[in-house]
DSSP file (Angstrom, degrees, kcal/mol; ACC not computed):
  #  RESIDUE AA STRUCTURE BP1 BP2  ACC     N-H-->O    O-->H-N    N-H-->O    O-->H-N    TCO  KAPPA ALPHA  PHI   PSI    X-CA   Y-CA   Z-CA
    1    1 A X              0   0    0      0, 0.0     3,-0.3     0, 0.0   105,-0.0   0.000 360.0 360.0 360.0 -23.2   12.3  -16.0   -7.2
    2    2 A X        +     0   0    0      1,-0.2     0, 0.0     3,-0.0     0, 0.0   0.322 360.0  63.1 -72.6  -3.5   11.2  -19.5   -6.7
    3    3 A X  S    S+     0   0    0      2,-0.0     2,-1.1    65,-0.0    65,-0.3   0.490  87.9  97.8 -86.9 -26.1   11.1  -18.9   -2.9
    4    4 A X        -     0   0    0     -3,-0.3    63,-0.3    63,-0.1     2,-0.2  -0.452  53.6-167.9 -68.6  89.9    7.8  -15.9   -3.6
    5    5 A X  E     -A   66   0A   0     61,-2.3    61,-4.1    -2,-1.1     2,-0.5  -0.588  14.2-135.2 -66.8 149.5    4.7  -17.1   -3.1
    6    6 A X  E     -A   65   0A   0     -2,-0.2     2,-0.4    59,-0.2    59,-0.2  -0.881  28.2-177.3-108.4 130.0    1.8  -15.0   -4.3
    7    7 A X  E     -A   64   0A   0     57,-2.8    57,-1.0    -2,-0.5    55,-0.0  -0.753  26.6-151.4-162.4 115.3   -1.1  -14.7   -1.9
    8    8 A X  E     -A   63   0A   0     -2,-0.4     2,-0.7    55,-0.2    55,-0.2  -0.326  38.1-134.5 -73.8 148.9   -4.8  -13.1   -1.8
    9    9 A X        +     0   0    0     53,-1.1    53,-0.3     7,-0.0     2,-0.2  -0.823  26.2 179.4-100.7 131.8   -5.5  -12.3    1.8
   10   10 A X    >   -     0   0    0     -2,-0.7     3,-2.5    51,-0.1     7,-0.1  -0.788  45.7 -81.3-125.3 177.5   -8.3  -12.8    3.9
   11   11 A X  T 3  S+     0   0    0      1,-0.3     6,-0.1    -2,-0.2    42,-0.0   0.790 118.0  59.9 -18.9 -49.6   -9.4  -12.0    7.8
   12   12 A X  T 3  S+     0   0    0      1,-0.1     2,-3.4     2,-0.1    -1,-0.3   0.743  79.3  83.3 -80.2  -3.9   -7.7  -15.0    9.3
   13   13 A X    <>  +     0   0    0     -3,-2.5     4,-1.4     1,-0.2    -1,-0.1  -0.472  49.2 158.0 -97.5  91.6   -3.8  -14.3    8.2
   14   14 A X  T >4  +     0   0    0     -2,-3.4     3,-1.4     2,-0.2     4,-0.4   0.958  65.4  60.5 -90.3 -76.3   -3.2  -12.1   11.2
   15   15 A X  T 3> S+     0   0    0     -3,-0.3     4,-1.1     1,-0.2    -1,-0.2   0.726 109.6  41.7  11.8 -79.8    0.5  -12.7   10.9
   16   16 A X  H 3> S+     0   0    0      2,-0.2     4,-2.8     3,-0.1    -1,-0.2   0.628 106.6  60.9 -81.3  -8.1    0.5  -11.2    7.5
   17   17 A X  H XX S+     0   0    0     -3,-1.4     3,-2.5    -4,-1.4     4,-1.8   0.860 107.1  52.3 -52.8 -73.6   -2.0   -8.1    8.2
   18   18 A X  H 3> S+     0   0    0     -4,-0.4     4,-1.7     1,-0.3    -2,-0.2   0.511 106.2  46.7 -48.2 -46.5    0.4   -7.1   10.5
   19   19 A X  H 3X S+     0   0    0     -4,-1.1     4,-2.0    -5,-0.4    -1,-0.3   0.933 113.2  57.7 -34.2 -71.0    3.4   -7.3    8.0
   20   20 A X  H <X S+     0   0    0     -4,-2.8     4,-3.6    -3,-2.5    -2,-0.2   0.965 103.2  43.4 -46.2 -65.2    1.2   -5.4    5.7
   21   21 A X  H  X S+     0   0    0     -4,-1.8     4,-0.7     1,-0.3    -1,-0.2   0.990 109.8  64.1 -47.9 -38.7    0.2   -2.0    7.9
   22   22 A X  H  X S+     0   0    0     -4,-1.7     4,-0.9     1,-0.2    -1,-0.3   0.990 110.6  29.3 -73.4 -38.5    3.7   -2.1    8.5
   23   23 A X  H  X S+     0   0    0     -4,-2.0     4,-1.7     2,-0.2    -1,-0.2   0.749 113.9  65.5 -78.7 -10.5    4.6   -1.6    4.7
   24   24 A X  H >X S+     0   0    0     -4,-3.6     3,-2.6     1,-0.2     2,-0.8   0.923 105.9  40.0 -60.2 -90.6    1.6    0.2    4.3
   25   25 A X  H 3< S+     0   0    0     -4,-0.7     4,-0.2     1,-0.3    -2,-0.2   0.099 115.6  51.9  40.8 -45.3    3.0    2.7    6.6
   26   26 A X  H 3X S+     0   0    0     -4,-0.9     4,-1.8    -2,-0.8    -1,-0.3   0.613 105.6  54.9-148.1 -63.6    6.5    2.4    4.9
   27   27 A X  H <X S+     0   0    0     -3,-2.6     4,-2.9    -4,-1.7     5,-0.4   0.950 108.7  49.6 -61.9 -46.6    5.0    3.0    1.4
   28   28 A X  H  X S+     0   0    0     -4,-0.7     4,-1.3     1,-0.2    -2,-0.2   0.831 104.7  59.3 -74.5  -5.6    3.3    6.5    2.7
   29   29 A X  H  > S+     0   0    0     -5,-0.2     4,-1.1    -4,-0.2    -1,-0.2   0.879 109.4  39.9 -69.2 -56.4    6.5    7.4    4.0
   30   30 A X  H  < S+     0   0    0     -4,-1.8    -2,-0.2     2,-0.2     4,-0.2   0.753 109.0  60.6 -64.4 -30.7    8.1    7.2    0.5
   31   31 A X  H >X>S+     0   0    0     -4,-2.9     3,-4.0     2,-0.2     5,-1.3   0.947 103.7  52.4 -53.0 -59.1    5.2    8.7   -1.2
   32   32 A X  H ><5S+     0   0    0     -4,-1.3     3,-1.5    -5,-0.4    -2,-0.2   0.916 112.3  45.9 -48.8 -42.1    5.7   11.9    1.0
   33   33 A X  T 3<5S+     0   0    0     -4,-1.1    -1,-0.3     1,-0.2    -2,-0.2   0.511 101.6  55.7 -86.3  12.1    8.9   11.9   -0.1
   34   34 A X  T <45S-     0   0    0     -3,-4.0   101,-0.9    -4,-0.2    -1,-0.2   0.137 131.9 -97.1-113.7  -7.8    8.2   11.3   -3.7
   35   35 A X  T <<5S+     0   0    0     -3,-1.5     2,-0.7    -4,-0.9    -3,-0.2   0.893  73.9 146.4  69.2  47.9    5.8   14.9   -2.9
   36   36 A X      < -     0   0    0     -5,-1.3    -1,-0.3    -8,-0.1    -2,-0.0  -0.920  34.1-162.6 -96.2 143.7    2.5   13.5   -2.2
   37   37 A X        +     0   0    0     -2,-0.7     2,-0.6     2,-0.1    -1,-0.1   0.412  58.2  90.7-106.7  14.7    1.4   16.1    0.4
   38   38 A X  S    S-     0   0    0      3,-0.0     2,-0.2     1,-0.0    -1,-0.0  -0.983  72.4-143.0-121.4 124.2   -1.6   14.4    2.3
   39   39 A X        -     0   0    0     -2,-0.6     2,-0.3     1,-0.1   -10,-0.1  -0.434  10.7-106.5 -68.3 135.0   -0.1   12.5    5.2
   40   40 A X        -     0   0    0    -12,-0.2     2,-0.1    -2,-0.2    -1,-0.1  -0.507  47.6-120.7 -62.8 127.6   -0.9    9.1    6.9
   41   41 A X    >   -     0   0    0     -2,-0.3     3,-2.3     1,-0.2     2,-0.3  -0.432  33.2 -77.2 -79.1 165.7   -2.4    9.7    9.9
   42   42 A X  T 3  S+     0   0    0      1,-0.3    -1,-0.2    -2,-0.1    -2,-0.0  -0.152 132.5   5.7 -47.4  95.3   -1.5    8.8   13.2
   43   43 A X  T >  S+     0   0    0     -2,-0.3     3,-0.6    -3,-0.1     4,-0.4   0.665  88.1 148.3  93.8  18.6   -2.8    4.6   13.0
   44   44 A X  G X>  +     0   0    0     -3,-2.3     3,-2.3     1,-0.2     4,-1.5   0.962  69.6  53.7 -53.5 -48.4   -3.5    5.7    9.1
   45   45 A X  G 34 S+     0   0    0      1,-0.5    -1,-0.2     2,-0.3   -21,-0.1   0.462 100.2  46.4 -47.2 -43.8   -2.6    1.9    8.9
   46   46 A X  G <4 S+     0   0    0     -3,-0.6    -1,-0.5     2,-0.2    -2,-0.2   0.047 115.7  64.7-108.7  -5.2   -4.9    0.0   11.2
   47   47 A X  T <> S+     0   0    0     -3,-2.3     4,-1.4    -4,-0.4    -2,-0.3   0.827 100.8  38.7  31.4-103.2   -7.3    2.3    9.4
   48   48 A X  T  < S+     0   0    0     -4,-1.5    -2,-0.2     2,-0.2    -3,-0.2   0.097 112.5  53.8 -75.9   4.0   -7.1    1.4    6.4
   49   49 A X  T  > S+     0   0    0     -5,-0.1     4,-1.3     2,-0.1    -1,-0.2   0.621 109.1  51.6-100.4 -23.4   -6.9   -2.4    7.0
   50   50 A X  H  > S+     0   0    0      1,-0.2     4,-0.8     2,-0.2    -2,-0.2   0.909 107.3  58.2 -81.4 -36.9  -10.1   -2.2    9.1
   51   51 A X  H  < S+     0   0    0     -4,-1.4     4,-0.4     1,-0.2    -1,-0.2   0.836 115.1  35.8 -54.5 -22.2  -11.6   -0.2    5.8
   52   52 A X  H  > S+     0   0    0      1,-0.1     4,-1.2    -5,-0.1     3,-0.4   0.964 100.1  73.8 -91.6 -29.6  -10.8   -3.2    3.6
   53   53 A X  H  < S+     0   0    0     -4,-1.3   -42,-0.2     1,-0.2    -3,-0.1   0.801  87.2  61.6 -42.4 -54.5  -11.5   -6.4    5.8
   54   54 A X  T  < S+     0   0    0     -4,-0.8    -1,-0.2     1,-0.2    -2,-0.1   0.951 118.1  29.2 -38.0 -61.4  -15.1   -6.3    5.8
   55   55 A X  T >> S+     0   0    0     -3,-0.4     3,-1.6    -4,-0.4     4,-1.1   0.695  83.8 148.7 -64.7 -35.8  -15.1   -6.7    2.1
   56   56 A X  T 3<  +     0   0    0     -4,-1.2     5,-0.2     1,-0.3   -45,-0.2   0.241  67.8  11.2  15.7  89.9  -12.2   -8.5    1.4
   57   57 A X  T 34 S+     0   0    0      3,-3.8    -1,-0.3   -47,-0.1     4,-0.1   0.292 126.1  51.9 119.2 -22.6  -12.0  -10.8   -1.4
   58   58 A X  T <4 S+     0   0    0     -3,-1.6    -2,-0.2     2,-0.2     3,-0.1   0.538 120.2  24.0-119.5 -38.9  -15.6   -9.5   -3.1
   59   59 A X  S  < S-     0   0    0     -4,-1.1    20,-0.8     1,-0.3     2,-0.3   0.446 140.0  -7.4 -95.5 -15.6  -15.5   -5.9   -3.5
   60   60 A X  E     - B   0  78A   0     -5,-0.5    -3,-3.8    18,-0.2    18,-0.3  -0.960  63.8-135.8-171.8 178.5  -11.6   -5.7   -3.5
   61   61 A X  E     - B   0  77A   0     16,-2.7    16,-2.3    -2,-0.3     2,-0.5  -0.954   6.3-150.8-168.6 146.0   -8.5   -8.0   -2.9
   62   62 A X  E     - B   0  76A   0    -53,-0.3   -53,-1.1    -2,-0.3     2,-0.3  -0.924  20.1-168.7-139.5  91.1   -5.6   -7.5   -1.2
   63   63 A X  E     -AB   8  75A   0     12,-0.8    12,-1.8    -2,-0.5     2,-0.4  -0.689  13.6-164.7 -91.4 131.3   -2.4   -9.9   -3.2
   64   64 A X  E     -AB   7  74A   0    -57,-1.0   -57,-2.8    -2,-0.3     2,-0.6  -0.876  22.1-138.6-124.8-174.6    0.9  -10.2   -1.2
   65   65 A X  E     -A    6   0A   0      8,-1.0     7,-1.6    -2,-0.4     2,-0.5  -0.890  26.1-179.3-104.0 122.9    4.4  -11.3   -1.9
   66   66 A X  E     -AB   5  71A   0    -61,-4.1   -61,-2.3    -2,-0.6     2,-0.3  -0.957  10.3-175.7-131.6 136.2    5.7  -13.5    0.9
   67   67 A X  E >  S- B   0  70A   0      3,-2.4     3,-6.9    -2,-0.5   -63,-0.1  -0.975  74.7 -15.7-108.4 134.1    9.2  -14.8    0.7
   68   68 A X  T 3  S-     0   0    0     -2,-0.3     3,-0.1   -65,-0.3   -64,-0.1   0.757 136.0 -46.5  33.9  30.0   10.3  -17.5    4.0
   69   69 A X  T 3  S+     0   0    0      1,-0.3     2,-0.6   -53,-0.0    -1,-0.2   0.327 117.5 121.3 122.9  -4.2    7.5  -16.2    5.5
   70   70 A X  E <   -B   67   0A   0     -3,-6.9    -3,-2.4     2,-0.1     2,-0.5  -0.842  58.3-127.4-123.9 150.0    7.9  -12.6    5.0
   71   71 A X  E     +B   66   0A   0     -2,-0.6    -5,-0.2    -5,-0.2     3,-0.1  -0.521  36.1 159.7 -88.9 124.4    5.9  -10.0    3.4
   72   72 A X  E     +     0   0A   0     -7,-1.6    -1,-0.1    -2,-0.5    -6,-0.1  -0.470  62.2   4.6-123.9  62.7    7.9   -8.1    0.9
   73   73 A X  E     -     0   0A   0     -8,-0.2    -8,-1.0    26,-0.2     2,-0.4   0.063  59.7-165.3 149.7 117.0    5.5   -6.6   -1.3
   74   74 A X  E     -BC  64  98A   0     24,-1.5    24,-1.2   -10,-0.3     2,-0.3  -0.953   5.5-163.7-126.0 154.7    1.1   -6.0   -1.9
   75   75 A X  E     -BC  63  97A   0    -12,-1.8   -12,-0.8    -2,-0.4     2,-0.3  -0.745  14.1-178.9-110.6 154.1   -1.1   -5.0   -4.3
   76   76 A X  E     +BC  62  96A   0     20,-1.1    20,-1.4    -2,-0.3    19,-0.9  -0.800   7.0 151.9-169.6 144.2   -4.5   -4.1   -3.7
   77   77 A X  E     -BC  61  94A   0    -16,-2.3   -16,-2.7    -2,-0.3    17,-0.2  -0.870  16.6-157.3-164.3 170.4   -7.9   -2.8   -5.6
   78   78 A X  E     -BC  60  93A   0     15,-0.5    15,-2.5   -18,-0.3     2,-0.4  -0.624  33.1 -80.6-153.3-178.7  -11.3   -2.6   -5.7
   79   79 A X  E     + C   0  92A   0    -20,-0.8     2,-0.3    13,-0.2    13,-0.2  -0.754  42.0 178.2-112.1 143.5  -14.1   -2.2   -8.1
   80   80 A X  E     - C   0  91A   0     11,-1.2    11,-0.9    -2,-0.4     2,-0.5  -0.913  22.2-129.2 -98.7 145.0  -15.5    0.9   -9.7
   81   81 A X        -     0   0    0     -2,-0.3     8,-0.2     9,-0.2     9,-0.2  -0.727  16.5-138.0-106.8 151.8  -17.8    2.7  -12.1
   82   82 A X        -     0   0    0     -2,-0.5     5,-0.1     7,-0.4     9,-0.0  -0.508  51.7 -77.7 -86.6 175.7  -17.2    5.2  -14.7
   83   83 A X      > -     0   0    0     -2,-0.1     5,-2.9     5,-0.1     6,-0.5  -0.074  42.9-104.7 -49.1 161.9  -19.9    8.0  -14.7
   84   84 A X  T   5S+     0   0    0      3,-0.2     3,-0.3     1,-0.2     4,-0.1   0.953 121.0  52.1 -17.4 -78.9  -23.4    7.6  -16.1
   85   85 A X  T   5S+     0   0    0      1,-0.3    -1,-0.2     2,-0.2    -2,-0.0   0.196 103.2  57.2 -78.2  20.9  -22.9    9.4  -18.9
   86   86 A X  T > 5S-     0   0    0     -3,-0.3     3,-1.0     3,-0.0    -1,-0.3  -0.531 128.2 -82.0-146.7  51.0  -19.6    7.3  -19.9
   87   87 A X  T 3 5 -     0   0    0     -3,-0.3    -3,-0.2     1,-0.2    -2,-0.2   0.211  54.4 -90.3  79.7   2.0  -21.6    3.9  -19.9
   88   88 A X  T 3 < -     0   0    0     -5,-2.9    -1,-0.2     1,-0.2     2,-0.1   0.895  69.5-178.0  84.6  10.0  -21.7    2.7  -16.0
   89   89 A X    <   -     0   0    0     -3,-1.0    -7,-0.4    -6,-0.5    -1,-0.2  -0.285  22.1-127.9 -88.8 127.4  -18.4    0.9  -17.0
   90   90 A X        -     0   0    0     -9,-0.2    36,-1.6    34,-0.2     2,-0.3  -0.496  28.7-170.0 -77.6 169.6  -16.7   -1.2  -14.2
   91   91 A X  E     -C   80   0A   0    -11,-0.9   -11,-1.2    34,-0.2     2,-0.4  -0.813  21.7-138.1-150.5 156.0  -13.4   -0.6  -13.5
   92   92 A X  E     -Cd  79 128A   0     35,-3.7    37,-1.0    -2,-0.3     2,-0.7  -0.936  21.5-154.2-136.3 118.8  -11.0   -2.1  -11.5
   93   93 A X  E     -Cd  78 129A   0    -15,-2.5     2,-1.0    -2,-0.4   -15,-0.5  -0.738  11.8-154.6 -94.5 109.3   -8.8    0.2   -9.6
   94   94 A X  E     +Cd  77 130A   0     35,-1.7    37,-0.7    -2,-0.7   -17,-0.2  -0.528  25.2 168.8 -72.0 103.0   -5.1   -0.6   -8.3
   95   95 A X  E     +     0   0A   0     -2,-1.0     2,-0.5   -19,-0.9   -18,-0.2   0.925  59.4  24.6 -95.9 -49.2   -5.2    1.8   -5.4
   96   96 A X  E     +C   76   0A   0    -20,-1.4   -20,-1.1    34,-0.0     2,-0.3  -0.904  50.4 171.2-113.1 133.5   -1.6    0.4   -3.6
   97   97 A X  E     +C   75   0A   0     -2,-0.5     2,-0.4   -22,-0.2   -22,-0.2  -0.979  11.1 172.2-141.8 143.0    1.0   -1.1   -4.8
   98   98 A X  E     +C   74   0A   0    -24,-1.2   -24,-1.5    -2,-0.3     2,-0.4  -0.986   9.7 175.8-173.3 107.2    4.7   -1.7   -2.2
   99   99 A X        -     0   0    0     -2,-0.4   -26,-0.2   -26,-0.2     5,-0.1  -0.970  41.1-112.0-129.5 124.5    7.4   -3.6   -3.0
  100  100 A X    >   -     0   0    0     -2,-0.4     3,-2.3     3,-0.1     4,-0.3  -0.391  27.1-114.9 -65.2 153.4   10.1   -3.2   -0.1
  101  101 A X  G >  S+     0   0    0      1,-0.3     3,-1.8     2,-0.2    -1,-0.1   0.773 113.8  59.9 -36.2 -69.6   13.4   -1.2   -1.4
  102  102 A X  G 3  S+     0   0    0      1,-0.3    -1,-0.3     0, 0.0    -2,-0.1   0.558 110.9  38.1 -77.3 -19.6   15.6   -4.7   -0.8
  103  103 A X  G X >S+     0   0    0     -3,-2.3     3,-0.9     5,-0.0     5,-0.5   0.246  82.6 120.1-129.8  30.3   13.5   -6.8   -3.4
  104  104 A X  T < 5S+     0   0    0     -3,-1.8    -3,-0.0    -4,-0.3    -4,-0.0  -0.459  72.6  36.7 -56.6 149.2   12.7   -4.1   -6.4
  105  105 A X  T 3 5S+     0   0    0      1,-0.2    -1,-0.2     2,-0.0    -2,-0.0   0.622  91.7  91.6  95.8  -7.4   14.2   -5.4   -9.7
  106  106 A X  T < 5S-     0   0    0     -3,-0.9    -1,-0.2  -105,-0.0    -2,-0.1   0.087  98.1-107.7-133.2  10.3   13.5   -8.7   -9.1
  107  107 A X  T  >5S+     0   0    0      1,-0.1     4,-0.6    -4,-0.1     5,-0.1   0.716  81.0 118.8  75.4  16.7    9.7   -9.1  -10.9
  108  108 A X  H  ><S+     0   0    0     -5,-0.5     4,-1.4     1,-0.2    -1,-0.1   0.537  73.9  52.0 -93.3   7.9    7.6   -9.4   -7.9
  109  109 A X  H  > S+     0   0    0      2,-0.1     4,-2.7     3,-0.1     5,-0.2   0.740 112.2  47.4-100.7 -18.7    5.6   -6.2   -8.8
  110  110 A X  H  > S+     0   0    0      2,-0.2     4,-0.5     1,-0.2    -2,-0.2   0.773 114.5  50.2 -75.2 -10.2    4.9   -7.8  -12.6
  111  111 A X  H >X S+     0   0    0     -4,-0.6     4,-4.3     2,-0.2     3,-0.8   0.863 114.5  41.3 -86.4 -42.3    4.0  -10.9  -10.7
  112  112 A X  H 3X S+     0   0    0     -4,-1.4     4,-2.5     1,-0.3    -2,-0.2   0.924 117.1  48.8 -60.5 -24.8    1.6   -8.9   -8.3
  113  113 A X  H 3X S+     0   0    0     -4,-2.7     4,-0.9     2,-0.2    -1,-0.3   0.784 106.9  50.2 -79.7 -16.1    0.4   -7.0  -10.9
  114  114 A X  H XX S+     0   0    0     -3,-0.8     4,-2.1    -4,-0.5     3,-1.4   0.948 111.8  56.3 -68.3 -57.6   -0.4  -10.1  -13.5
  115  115 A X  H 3X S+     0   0    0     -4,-4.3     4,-3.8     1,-0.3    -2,-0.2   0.895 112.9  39.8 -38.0 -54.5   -2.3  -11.7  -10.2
  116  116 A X  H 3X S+     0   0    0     -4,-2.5     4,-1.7    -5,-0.3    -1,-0.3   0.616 113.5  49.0 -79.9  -7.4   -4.5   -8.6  -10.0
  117  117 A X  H <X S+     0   0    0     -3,-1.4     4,-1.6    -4,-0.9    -1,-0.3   0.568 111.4  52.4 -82.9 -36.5   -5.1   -8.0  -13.5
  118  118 A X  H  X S+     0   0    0     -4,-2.1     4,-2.4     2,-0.2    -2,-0.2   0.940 113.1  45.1 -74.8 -52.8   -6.0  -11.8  -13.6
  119  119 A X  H  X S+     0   0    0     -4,-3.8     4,-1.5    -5,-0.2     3,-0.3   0.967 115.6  51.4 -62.9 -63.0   -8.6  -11.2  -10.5
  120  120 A X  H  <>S+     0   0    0     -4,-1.7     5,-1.0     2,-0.2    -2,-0.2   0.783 110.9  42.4 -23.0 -63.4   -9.7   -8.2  -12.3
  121  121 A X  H ><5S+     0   0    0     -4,-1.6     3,-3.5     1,-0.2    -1,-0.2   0.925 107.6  60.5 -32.3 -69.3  -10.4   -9.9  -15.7
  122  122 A X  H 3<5S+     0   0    0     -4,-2.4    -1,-0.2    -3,-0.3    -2,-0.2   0.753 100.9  54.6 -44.7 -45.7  -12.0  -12.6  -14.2
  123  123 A X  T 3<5S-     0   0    0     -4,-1.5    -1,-0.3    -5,-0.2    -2,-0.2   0.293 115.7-114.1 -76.8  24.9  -14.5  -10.2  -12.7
  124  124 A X  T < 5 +     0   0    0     -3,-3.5    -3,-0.2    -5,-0.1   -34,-0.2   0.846  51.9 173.1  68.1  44.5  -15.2   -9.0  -16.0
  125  125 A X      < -     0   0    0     -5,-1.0   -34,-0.2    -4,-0.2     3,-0.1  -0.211  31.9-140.1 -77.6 178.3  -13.9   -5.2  -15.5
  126  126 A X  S    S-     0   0    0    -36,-1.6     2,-0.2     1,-0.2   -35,-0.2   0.213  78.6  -8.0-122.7  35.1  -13.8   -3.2  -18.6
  127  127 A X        -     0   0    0     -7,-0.1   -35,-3.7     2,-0.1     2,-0.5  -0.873  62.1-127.3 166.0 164.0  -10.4   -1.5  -17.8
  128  128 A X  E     -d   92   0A   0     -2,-0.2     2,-0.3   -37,-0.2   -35,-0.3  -0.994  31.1-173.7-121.3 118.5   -7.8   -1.3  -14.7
  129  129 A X  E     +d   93   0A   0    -37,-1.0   -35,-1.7    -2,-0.5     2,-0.2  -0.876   8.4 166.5-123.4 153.4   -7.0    2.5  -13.7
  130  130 A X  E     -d   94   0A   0     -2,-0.3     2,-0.3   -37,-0.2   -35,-0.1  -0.895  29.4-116.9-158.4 160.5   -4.3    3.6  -11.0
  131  131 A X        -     0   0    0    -37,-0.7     2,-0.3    -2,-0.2    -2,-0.0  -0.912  17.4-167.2-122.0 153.7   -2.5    6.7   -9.9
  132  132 A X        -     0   0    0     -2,-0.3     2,-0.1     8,-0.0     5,-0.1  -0.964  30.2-115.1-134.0 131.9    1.1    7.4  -10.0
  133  133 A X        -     0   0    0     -2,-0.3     3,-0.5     1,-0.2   -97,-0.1  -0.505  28.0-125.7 -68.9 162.6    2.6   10.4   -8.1
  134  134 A X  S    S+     0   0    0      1,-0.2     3,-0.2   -99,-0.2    -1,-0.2   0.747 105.9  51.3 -79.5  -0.4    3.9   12.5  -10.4
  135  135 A X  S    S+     0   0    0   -101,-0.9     2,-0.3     1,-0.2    -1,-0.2   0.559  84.1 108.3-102.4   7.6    7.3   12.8   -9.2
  136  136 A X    >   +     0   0    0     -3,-0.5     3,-3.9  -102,-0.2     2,-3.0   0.111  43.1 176.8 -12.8 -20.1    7.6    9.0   -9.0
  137  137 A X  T 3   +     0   0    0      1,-0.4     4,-0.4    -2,-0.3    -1,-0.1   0.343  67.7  41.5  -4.7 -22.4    9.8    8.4  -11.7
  138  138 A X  T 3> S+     0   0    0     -2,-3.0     4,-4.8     2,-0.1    -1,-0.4   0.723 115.3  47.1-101.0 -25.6   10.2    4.3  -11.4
  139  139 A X  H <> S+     0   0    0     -3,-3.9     4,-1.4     1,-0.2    -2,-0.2   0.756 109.8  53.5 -98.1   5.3    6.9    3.5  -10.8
  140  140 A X  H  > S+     0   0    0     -4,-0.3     4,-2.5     3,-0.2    -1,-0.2   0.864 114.9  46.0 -82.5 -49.4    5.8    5.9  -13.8
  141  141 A X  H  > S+     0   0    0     -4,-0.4     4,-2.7     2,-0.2     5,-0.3   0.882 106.8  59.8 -47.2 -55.9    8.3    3.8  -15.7
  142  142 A X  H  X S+     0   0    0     -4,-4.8     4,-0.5     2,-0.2    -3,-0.2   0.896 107.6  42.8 -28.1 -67.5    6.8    0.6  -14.2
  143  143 A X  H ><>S+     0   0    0     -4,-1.4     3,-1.3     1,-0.2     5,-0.7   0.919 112.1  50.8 -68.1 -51.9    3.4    1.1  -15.5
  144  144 A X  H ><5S+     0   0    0     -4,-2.5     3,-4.8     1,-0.3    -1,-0.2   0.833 105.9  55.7 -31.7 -60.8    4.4    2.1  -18.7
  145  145 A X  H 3<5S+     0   0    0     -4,-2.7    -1,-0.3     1,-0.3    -2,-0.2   0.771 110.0  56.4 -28.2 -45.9    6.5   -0.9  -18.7
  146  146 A X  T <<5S-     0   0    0     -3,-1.3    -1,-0.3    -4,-0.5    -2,-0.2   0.531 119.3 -96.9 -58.3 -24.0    3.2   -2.5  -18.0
  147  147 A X  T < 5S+     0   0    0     -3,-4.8     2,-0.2     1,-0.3    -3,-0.2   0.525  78.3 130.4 109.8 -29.0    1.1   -1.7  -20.4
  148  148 A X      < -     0   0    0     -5,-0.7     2,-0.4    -4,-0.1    -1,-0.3  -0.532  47.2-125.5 -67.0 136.6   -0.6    1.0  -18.9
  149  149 A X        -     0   0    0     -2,-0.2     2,-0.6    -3,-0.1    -5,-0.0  -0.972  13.2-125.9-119.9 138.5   -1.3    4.4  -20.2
  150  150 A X        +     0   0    0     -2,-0.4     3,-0.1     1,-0.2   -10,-0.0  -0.291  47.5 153.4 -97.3  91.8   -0.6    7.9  -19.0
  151  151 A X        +     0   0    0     -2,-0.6     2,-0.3     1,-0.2    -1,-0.2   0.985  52.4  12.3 -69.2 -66.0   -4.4    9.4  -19.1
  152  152 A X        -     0   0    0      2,-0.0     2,-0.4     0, 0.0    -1,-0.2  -0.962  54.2-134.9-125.5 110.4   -4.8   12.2  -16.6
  153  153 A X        -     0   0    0     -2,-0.3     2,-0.6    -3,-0.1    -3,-0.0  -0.405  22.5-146.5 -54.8 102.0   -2.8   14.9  -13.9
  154  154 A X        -     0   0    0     -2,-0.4     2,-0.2     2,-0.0   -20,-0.1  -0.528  13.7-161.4 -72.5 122.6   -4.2   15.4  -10.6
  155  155 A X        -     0   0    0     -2,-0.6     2,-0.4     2,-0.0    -1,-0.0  -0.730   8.2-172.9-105.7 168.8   -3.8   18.9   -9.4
  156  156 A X        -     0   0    0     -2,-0.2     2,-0.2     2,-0.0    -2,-0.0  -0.974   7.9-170.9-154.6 148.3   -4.1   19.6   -5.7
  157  157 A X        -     0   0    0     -2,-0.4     2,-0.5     2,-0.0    -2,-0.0  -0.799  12.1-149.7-128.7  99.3   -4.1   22.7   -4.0
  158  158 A X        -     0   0    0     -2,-0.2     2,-1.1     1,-0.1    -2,-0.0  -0.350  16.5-173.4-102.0 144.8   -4.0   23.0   -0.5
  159  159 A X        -     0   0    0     -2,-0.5     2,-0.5     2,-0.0    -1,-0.1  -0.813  23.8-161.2-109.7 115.3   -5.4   25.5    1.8
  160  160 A X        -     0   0    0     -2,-1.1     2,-0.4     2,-0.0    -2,-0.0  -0.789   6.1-144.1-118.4 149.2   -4.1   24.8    5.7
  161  161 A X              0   0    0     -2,-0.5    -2,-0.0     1,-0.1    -1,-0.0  -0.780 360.0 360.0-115.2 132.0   -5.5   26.1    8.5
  162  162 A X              0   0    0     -2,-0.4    -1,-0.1     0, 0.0    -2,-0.0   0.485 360.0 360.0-106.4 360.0   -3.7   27.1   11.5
């Protein structure tokens, strides 16, 4: 564990983007099988790191895990607001969290999640929300584990068109 470095990302670590899409990629691949039913699309990856980049690091933050050079786990969130009528309240949302299969078990998602909880704080949120699928069963366990509490069920219904 003394090997892990913890490490917010910005534009220049081109290396480690690349390491990243690939476990982005890797993480929706396990979701699906976990029954989330809206697929990454073809370059969902390269996507969604060209939606975060701009901002990177002021609207949102992108923490990895790198052991000898390689990325075995990220976290990443951005900021929110609650509704009007429920005070305006910022929020800080953990939308992905990926720890590869070969280093669960080992504390690197309580370290990434202390990191982001710490950038969070520090920008003065007044509360951290995430989604868990619901057939998820460790990582529902995780957050508990965590501190976190089980608020709301997302239903989804899908109508597909041939």
């Amino acid at each position: 564990m003394s090997d892990i470095i913890i490490k917010a990302i910005t534009e220049k670590d081109i290396d480690l983007i690349a390491q990243i899409k690939k476990l982005f990629a890797q993480m929706y691949e396990f979701f699906t099988q976990k029954g989330l039913t809206i697929s990454l699309v073809k370059n969902g990856e390269e996507i969604w790191m060209d939606s975060i980049l701009p901002t990177l690091n002021r609207l949102n933050i992108l923490f990895v895990a790198v052991e000898h050079d390689e990325v075995i786990g990220f976290i990443y969130g951005y900021f929110s607001f609650t509704r009007e009528h429920t005070g305006s309240l910022k929020v800080g949302v953990i939308s992905e969290t990926y720890v590869k299969p070969g280093s669960r078990k080992k504390g690197i998602g309580k370290l990434l999640v202390a990191t982001i909880e710490n950038w969070f704080i520090s920008k003065d949120v007044h509360s951290i929300e995430l989604q868990v699928i619901c057939n998820n069963e460790s990582a529902l366990s995780f957050w508990g584990k965590s501190g976190y509490t089980r608020e709301s069920i997302r239903f989804r219904k899908e109508f597909i068109k041939s």
